[in-house]
C-alpha positions as CSV (number, residue, x, y, z in Angstrom):
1,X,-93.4,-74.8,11.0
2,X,-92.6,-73.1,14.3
3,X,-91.8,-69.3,14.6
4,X,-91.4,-66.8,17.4
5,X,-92.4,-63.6,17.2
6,X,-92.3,-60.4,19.5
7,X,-95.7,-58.3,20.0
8,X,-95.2,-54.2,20.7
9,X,-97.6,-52.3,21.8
10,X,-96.6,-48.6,22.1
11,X,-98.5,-45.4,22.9
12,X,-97.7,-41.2,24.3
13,X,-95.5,-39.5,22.2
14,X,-91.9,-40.6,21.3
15,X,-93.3,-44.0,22.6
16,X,-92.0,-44.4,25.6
17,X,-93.4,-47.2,26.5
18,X,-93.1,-50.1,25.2
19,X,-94.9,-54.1,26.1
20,X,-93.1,-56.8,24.3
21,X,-94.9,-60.0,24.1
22,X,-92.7,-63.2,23.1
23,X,-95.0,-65.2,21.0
24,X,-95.1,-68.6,19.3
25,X,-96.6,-69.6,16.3
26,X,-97.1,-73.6,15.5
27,X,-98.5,-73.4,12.0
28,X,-99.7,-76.7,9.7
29,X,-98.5,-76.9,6.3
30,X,-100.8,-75.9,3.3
31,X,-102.8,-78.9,2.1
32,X,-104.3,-78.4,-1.2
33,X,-107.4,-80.7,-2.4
34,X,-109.0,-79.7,-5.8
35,X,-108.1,-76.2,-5.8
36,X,-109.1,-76.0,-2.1
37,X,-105.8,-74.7,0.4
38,X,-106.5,-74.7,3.6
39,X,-103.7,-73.5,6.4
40,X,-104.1,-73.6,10.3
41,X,-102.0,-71.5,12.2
42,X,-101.7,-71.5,17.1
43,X,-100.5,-68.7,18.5
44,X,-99.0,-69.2,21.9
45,X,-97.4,-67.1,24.8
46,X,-93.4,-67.8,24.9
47,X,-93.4,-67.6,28.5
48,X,-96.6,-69.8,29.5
49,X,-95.0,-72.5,27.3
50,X,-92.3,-73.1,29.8
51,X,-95.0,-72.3,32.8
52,X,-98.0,-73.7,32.0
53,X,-97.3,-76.4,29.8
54,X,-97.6,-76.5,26.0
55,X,-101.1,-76.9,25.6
56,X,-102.3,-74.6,28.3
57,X,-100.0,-71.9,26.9
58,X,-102.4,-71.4,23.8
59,X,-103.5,-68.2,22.9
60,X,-105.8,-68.9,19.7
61,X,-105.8,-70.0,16.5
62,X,-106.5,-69.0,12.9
63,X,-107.6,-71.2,9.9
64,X,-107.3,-70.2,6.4
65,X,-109.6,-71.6,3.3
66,X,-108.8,-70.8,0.3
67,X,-110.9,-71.7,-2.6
68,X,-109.8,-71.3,-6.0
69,X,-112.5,-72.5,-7.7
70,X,-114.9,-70.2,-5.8
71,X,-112.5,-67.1,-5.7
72,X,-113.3,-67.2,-2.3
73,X,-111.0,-66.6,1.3
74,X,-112.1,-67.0,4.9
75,X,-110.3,-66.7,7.6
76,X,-111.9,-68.4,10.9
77,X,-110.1,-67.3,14.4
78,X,-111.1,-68.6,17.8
79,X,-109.3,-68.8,20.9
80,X,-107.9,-71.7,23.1
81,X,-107.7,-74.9,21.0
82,X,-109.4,-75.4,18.1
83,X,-111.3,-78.2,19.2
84,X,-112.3,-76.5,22.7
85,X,-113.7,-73.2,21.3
86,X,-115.1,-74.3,17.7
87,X,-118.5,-72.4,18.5
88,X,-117.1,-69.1,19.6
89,X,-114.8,-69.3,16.0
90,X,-115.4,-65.8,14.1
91,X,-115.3,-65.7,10.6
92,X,-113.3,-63.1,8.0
93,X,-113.8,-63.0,4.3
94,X,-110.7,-61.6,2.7
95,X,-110.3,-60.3,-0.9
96,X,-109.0,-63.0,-3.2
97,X,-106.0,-62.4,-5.1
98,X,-105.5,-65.1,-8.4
99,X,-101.7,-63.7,-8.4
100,X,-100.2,-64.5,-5.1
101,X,-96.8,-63.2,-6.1
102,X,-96.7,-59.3,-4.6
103,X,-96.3,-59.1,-0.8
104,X,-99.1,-57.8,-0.1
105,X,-101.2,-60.9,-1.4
106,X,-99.8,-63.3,1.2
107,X,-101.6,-63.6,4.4
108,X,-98.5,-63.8,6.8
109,X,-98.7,-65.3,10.1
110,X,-97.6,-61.7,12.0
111,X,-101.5,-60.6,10.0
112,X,-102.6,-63.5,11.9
113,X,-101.1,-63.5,15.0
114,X,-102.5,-59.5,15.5
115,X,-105.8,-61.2,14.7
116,X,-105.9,-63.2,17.5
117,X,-104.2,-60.9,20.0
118,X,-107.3,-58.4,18.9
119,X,-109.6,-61.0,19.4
120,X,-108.3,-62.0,22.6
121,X,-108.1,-58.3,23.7
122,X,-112.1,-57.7,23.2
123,X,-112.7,-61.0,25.1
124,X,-110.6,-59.5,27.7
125,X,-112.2,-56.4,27.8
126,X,-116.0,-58.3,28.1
127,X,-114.5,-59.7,31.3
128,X,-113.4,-56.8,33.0
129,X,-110.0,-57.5,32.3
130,X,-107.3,-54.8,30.6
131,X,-107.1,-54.9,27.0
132,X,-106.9,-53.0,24.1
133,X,-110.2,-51.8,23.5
134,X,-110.9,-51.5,19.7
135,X,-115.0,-50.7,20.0
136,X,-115.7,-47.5,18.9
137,X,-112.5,-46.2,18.2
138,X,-110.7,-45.5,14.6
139,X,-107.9,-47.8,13.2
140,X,-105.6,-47.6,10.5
141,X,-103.6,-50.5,9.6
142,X,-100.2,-49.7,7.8
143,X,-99.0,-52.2,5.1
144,X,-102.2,-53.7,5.5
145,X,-101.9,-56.2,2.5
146,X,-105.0,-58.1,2.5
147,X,-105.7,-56.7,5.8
148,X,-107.0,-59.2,7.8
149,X,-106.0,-57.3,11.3
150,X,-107.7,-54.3,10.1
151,X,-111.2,-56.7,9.1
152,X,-111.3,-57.8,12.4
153,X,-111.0,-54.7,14.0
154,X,-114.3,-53.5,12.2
155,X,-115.7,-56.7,13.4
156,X,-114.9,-56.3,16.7
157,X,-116.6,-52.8,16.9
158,X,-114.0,-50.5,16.0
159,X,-116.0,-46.9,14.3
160,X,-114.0,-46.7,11.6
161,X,-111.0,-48.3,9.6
162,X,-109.0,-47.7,6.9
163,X,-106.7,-50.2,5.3
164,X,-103.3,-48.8,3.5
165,X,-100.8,-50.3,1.2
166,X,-98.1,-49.1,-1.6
167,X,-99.4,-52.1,-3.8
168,X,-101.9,-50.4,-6.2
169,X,-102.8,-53.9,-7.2
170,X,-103.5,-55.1,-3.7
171,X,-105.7,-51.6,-3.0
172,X,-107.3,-52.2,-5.8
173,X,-108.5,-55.8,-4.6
174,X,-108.9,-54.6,-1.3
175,X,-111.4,-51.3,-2.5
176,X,-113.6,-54.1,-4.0
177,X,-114.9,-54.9,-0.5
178,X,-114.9,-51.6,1.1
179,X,-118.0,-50.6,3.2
180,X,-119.8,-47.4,4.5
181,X,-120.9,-46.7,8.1
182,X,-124.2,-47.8,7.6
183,X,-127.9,-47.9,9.9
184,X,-127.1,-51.4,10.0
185,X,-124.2,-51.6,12.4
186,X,-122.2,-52.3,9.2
187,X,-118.7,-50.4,9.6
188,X,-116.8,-48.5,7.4
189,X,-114.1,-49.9,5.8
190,X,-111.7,-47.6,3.1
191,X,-108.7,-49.0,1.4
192,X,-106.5,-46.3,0.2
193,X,-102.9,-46.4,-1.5
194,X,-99.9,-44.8,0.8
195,X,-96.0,-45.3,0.6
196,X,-95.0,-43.9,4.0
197,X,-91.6,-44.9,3.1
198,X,-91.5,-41.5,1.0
199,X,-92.1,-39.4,3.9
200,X,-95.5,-37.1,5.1
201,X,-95.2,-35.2,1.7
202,X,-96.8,-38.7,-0.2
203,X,-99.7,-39.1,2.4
204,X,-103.1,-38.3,0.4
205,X,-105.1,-35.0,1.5
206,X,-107.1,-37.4,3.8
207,X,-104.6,-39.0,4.8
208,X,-103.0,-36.0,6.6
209,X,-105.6,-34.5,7.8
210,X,-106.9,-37.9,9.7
211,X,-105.4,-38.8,12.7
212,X,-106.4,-42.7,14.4
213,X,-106.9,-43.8,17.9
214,X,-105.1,-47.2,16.7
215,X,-102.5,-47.7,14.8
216,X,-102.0,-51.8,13.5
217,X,-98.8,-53.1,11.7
218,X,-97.9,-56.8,10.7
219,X,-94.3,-57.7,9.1
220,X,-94.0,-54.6,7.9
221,X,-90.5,-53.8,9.1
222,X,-88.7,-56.6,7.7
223,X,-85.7,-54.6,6.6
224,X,-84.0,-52.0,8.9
225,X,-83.8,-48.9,6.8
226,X,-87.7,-49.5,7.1
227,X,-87.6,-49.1,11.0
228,X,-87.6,-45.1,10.6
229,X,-90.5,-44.2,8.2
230,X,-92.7,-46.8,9.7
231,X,-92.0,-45.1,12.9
232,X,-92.5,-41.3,11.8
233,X,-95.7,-42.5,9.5
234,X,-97.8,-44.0,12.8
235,X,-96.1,-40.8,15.0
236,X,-97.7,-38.0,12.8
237,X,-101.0,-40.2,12.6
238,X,-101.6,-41.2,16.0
239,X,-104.4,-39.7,17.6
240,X,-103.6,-36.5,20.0
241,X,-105.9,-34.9,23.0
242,X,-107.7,-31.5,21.7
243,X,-105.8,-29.3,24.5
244,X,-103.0,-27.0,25.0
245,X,-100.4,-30.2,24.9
246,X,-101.1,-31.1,21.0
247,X,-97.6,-33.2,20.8
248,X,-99.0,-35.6,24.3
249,X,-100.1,-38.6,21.6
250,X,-102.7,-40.6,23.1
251,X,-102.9,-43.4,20.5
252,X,-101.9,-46.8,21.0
253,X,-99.7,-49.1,18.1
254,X,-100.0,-52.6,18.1
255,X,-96.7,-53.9,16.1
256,X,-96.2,-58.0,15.2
């Protein structure tokens, strides 16, 4: 199946500026053996298709396992081809879910696709090239689901990230891998319950008081009416400078 998707990534307040990204996603059906799915997923760049040729236009990729037996998921993302850039593949262990039927269980391609852009990003970054940079900085990831996007970020460096959803039976599976900063490197990792869709008044007491240096979303704006509390909920929890300008956001949104 074939897809094509548009990337935002928005940051100063009112978000005035906007990057739109045309992306597109080849992805291989599921093939189940024995209780074991497995799903692999390219993410290329719209415009380097028609420039660069198809191959050359890849971004990165994403592989799924699923194994049912094992009530296990792994995620594995690299970037190129598969085949070219097997040994720099990183791997994401994801809550497993028996009952894939809420939304929230799914791992949708958009969750991928900010995977690899954030993976891309970093490498980007090691280069000396512009990118978002995630080390060291805090991210919350809004309909989060599963939330592979936000996983990744902690791999990649981020300080902190916190992982929100209005299924309690997705939070639930989600708390059961949470982690604390630790000595370790380990980062910390909080899944919390939140339906921004009811408006600041339904945020939790940490919730409000927190405010994030990035902001992740994937496919959760499906429906229009959606468009405005998704927008208010990462306004009002966007990072802002400690100055005389407290409205001048300085957080950046990364949207799929």
């Amino acid at each position: 199946r074939s897809t094509m998707r548009r990337s935002m990534c928005m940051h100063h307040a009112g978000f005035p500026r906007i990057v739109v990204m045309l992306l597109w996603w080849s992805s291989s059906l599921s093939v189940v053996v024995q209780g074991f799915q497995v799903r692999t997923s390219v993410l290329k760049s719209w415009e380097s298709v028609a420039a660069l040729g198809d191959t050359q236009a890849v971004i990165g990729w994403a592989r799924e396992e699923r194994d049912v037996e094992q009530e296990a998921y792994h995620v594995y993302i690299g970037l190129g081809n598969e085949s070219a850039n097997i040994d720099d593949t990183i791997m994401i262990e994801l809550p497993f879910m028996a009952n894939q039927d809420p939304l929230g269980a799914t791992l949708w391609l958009s969750g991928m696709a900010s995977s690899i852009l954030l993976v891309s990003s970093s490498s980007m970054m090691d280069q000396g090239e512009n990118g978002l940079q995630v080390e060291g900085c805090s991210v919350l990831e809004l309909g989060s689901g599963l939330g592979l996007p936000g996983r990744v970020s902690a791999q990649r460096g981020a300080r902190s990230v916190v992982l929100t959803d209005n299924d309690p039976d997705v939070v639930a599976a989600s708390k059961s891998m949470d982690t604390n900063n630790d000595n370790d490197g380990t980062i910390g990792i909080q899944s919390r319950f939140l339906e921004w869709r009811d408006g600041p008044e339904s945020d939790g007491e940490d919730q409000q008081q927190e405010k994030y240096d990035i902001i992740l979303g994937a496919d959760c704006a499906y429906y229009f009416f959606l468009l405005g509390p998704f927008m208010n909920t990462m306004q009002r929890s966007l990072a802002t400078k400690d100055s005389k300008d407290d409205d001048k956001v300085v957080g950046t949104c990364l949207i799929v």
